[in-house]
C-alpha positions in Angstrom: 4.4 -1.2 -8.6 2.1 1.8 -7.0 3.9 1.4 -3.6 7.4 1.4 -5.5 6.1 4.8 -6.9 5.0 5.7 -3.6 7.8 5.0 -1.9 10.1 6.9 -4.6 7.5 10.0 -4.3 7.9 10.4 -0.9 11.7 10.3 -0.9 11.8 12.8 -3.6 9.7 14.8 -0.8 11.7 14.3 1.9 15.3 15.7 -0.4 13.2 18.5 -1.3 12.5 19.1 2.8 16.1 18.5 3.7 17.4 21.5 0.4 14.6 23.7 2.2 15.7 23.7 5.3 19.4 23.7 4.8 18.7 26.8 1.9 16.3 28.6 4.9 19.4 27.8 7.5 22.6 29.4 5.3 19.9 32.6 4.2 18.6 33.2 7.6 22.9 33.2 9.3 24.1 34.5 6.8 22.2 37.9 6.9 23.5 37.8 10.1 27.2 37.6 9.1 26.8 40.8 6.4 25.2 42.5 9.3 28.4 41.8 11.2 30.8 42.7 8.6 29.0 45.6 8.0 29.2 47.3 11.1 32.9 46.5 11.8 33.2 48.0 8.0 31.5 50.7 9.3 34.1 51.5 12.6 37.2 51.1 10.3 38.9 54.2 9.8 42.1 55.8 8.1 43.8 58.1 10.8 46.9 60.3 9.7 47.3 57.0 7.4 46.9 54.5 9.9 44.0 52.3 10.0 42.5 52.1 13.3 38.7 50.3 14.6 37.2 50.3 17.7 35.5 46.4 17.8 31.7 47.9 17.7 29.5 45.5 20.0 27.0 45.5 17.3 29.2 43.5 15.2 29.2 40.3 17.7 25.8 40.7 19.2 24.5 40.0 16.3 25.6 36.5 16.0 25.0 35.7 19.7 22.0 34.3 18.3 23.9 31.2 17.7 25.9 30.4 21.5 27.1 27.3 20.2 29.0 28.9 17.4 32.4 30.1 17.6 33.4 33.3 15.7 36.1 34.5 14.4 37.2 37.2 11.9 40.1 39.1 10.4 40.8 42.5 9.4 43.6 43.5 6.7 44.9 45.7 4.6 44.2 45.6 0.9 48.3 44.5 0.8 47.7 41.4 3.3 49.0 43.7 6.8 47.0 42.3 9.3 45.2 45.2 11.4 43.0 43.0 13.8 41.8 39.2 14.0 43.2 36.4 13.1 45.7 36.4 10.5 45.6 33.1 9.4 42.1 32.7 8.3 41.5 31.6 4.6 41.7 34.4 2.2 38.7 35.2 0.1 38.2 33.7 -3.3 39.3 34.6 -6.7 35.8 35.3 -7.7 33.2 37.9 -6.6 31.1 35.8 -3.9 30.4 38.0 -0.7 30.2 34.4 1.3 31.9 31.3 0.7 32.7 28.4 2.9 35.9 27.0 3.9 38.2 24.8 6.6 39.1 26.2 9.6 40.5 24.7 12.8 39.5 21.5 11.9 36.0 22.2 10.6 33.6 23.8 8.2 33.1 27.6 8.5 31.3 30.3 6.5 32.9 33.2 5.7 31.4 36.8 4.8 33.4 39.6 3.7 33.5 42.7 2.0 36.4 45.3 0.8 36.2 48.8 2.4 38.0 51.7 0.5 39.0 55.4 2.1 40.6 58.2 0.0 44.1 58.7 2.0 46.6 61.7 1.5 48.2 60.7 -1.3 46.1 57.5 -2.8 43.2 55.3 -2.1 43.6 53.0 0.7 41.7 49.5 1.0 40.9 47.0 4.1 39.2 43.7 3.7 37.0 42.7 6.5 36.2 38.5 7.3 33.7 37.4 9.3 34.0 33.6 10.0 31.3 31.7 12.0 31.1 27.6 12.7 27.7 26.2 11.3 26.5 24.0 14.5 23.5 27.1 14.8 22.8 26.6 10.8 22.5 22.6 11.3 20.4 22.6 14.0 18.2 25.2 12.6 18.2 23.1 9.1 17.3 20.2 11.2 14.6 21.9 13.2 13.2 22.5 9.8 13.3 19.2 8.4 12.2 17.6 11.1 8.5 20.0 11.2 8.5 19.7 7.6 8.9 15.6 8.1 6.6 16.0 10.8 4.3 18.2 8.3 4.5 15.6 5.3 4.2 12.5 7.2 0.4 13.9 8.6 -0.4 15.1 5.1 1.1 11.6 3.3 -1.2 9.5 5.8 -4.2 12.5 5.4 -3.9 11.7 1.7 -3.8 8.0 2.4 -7.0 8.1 4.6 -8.7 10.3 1.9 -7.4 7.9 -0.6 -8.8 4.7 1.1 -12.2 6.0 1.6 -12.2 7.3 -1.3 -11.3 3.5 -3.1 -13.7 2.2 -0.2 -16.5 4.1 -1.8 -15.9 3.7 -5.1 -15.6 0.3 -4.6 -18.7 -0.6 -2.5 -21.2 -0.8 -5.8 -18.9 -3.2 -7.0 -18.3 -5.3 -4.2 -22.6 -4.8 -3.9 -23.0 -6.3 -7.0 -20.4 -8.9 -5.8 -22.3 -9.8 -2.9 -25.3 -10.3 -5.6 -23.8 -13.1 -6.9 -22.3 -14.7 -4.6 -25.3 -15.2 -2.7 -26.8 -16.7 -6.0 -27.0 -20.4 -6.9 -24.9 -21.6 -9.9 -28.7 -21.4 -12.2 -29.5 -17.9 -11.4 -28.5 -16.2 -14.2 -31.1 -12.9 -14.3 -30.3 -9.6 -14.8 -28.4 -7.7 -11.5 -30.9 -5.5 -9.8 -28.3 -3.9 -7.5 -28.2 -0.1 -7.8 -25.1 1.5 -9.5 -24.2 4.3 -9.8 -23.7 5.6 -14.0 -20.2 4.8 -14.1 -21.1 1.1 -13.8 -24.0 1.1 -16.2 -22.0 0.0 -19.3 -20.5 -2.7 -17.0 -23.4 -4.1 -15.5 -25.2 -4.0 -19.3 -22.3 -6.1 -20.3 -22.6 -8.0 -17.5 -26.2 -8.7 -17.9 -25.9 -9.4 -21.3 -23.4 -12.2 -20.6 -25.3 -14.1 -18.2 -28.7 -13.6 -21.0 -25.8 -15.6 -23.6 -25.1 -17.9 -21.0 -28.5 -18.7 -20.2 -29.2 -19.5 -24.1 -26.9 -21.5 -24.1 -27.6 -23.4 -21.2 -31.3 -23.5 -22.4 -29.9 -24.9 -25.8 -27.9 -27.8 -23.9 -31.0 -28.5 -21.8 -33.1 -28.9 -24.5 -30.3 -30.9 -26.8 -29.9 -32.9 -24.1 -33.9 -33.5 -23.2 -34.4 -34.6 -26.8 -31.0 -36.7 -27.4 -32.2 -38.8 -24.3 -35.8 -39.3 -25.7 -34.6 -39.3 -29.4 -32.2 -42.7 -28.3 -34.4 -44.2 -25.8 -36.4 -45.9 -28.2 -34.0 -47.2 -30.4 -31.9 -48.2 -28.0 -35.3 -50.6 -26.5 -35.7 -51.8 -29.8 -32.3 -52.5 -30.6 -32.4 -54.0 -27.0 -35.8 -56.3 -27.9 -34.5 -57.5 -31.3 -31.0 -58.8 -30.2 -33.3 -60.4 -27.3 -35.7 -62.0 -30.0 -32.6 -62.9 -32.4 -30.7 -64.4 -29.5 -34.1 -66.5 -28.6 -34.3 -67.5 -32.1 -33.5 -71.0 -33.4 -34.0 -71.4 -36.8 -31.1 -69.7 -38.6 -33.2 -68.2 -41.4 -35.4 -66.3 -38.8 -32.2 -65.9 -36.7 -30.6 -64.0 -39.9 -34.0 -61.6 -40.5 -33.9 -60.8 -36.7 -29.7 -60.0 -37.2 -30.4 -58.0 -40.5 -33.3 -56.0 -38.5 -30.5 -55.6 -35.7 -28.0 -53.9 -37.9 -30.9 -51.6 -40.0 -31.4 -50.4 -36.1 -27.9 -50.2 -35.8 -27.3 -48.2 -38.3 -30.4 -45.8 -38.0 -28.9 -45.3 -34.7 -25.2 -44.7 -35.7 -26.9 -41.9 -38.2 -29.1 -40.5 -35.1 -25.8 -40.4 -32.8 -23.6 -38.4 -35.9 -26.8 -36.0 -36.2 -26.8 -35.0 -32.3 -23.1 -34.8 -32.4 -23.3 -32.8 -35.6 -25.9 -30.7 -34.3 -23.8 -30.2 -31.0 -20.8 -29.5 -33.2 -22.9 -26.7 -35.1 -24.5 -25.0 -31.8 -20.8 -25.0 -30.2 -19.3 -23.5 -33.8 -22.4 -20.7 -33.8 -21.1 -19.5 -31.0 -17.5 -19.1 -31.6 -18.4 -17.2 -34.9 -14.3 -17.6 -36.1 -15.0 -16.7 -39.8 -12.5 -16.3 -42.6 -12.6 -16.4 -46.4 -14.1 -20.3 -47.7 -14.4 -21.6 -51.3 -17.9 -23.1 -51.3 -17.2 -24.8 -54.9 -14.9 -26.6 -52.4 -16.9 -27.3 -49.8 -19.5 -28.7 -51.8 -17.4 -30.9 -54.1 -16.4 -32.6 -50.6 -19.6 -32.5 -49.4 -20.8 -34.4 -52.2 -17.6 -36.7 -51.6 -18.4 -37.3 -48.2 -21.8 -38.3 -48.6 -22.9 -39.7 -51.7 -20.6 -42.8 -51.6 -22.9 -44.1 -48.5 -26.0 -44.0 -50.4 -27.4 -47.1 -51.0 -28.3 -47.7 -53.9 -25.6 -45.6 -55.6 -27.9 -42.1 -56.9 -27.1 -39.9 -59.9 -25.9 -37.1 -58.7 -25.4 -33.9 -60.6 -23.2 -31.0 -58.9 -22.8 -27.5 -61.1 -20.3 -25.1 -60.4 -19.1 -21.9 -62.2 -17.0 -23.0 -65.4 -15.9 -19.2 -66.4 -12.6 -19.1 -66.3 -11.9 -15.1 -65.5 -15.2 -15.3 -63.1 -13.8 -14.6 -59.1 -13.9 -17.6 -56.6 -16.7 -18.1 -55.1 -15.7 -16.9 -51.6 -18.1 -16.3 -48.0 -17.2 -15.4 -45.2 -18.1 -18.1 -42.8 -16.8 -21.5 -40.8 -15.5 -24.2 -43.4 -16.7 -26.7 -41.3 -20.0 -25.2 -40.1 -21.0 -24.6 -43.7 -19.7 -28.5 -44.9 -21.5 -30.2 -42.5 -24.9 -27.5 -43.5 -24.0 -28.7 -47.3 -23.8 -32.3 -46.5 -26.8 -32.8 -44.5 -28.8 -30.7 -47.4 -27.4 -33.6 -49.9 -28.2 -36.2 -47.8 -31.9 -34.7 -47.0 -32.5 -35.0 -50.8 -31.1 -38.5 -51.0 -32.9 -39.9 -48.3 -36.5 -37.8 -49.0 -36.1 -36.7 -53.1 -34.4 -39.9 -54.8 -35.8 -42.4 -56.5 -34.7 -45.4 -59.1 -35.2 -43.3 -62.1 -34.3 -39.8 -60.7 -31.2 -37.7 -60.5 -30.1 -35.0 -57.7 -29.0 -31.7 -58.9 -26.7 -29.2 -57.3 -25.7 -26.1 -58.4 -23.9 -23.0 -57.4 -24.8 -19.7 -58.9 -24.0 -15.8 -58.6 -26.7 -14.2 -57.3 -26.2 -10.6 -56.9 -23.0 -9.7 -54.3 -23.8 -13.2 -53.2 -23.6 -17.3 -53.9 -26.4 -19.4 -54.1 -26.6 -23.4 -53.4 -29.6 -25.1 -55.1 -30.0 -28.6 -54.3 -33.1 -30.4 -56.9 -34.5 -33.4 -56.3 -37.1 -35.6 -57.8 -39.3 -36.9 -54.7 -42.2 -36.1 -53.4 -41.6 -32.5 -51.9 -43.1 -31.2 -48.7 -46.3 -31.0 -47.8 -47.9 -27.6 -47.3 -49.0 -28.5 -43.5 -45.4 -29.2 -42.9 -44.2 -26.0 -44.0 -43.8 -24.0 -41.1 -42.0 -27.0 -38.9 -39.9 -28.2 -41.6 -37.1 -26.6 -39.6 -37.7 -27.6 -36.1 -35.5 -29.9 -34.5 -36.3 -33.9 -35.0 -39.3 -32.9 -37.0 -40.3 -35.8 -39.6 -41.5 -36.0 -43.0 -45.1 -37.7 -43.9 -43.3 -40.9 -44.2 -42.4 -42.4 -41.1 -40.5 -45.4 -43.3 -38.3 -42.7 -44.4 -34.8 -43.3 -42.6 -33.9 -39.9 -40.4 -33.8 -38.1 -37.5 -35.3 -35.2 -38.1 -32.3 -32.8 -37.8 -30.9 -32.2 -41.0 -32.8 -29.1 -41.7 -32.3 -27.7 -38.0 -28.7 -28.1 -38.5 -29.0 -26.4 -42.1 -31.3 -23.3 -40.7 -29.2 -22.6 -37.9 -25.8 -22.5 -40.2 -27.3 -20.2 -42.5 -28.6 -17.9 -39.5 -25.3 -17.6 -38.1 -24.3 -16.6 -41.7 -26.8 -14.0 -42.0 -28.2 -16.0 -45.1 -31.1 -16.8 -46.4 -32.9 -20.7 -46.8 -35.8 -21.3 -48.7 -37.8 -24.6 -50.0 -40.1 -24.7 -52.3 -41.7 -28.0 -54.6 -41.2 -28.1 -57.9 -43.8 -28.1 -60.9 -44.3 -31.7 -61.8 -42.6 -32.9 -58.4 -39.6 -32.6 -56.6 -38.1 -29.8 -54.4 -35.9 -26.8 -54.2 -34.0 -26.4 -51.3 -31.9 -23.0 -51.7 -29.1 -21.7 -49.4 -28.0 -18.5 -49.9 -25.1 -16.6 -48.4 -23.5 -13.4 -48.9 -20.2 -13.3 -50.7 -17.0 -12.2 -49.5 -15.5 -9.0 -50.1 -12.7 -9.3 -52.9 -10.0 -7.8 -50.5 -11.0 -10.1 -47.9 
């Protein structure tokens, strides 16, 4: 596209060369040609009535400027009597122009003229004088001229194109600086660039910079993720390993069925682990994308509660509270639907698995709490000990109990949802037992 635009600027040049030099070619000639007619007006002369001119040499030096030319002109009375020249030579024209341009003998000429006037004995008498010229001398002078001026704007077009790639050479050698920076890094090298820029590329490089520190993050988080996944399934994979070896070595079938029952428990502990980490690699993936729109978290937690209580063994009572007034507005966040379901169903299933018992009951409710929604999820067990407050949220940290089924993610998963919400989590034990574990998140605007 820039070399089409070029290539179209320079022939708009090159027509505006050739109109110069043919415009500088007809002015120069013909000044020459009302020079001529001039001085033969000038010799013309009424005797006794009779017109009469001597040919002044003036009149055709001045075109001997141009020997390739061939000249011609025509002298006549005001009635059409020819008194010298050539009598067929085109008239003037209707109109007032001094020079024109016409055929003659079998090629373009250009014709000045001019009406001369003397007072005779009884009237005013009038001549018109022609001066005729070929235009070889006018088209080789135009030519002259366009060729210097092509000469003239073919040095300045590649002047301007030298200037011009020096000029993109050096404004492009930071870049291709900070190109050779990282290309001569390995694929892990992800700190800031220390090449020098100049100020024009300081917003670039910041964003650049600032990249590779989110990428690095990231990759940290993977490492990490992937670190602990390994360790967190190591062992039980071995003991699911050691238990089918044991169950396999087993005769008796009542000791045989123990060994098969603790093989499926592992089983199972390990299909939770697995959901966790892929939950947990879901979340991180999700935290990054940040694609929020308006979410109903009455919703979201009604199917939360779907989702999970059914699996709960033995079947829990379950309490969930949502706003009942009938002219109250939806409860609507801004956030990820699914980010926030799967922070909702892991808080259920934290109380379930750590705050049920035979005799207790899980409450959830969902309350307005000034411009924003709060989630309150109550149980009945034991609550968390003070020394555990602090790493509560930590990734695969465990409760006192180590009988207690879990990974230790649930609450990870649940803190880093509500951070990429901007909201707030909180859990505190209850008087008389239990705990409150309290999500809060801002609502939605009510155009939103």
């Amino acid at each position: 596209m820039l070399m089409t635009l070029f290539a179209v600027g320079l022939g708009a040049l090159y027509l505006l060369v050739r109109g110069y030099a043919h415009q500088t070619a007809d002015t120069t000639y013909d000044q020459l040609l009302r020079a001529s007619v001039l001085s033969m007006a000038d010799s013309l002369q009424l005797v006794q009535g009779k017109w009469q001119m001597d040919m002044p040499y003036a009149a055709l030096a001045l075109l001997e400027q141009a020997p390739r030319d061939r000249v011609f002109y025509r002298v006549a009375t005001g009635s059409g009597a020819l008194i010298s020249g050539y009598a067929d030579l085109p008239p003037p024209p209707d109109d007032s122009r001094q020079l024109y341009t016409a055929a003659y003998q079998g090629g373009p000429v250009r014709i000045a003229w001019m009406e001369r006037k003397v007072a005779g004995p009884h009237s005013a008498e009038s001549a018109v004088i022609q001066v005729a010229q070929t235009r070889e001398a006018r088209n080789a002078l135009a030519e002259n001229i366009l060729w210097q001026g092509t000469l003239a704007l073919i040095g300045f077009t590649a002047a301007a194109l030298a200037l011009a790639y020096w000029g993109l050479q050096r404004s492009l050698f930071p870049i291709q600086r900070i190109e050779r920076e990282l290309a001569a890094r390995n694929a892990s090298d992800l700190h800031p660039i220390t090449a020098p820029v100049p100020e024009e590329l300081d917003t670039l490089v910041h964003s650049l910079d600032g990249f590779m520190a989110r990428l690095a993050d990231n990759l940290d988080t993977l490492r990490l993720f992937i670190a602990e996944a390994a360790h967190q399934l190591r062992t039980p994979l071995a003991a699911l390993h050691a238990q089918m070896e044991v169950a396999l070595d087993e005769e008796d079938p009542a000791e045989q069925r123990r060994s098969l029952v603790a093989v499926l428990r592992n089983a199972e502990k390990l299909s939770r682990l697995v959901n966790q980490l892929l939950s947990d690699a879901s979340v991180i993936h999700r935290s990054n994308v940040k694609q929020f729109q308006p979410v109903n978290v009455a919703d979201l937690l009604s199917q939360a509660v779907h989702d999970t209580v059914p699996q709960a063994d033995p079947q829990p009572d379950v309490r969930l509270r949502l706003p009942q007034s009938a002219d109250a507005r939806p409860p609507l966040v801004l956030g990820d639907s699914l980010m926030l379901r799967e922070a909702f169903k892991n808080l259920i299933d934290n109380a379930l698995r750590h705050g049920s018992n035979e005799h207790g009951h899980i409450d959830i409710r969902l309350d307005a709490d000034d411009g924003n929604w709060r989630i309150t999820v109550s149980d009945q067990g034991p609550g968390i000990p003070p020394a555990l407050a602090n790493t509560a949220f930590e990734r695969f940290a465990r409760g006192p109990n180590p009988r207690t089924p879990g990974a230790g993610l649930g609450l990870s998963i649940i803190k880093r949802v509500v951070d990429v919400h901007q909201g707030r989590l909180s859990l505190s034990n209850r008087v008389g037992g239990g705990l409150d574990a309290i999500m809060t998140l801002k609502a939605a605007p009510h155009d939103a």
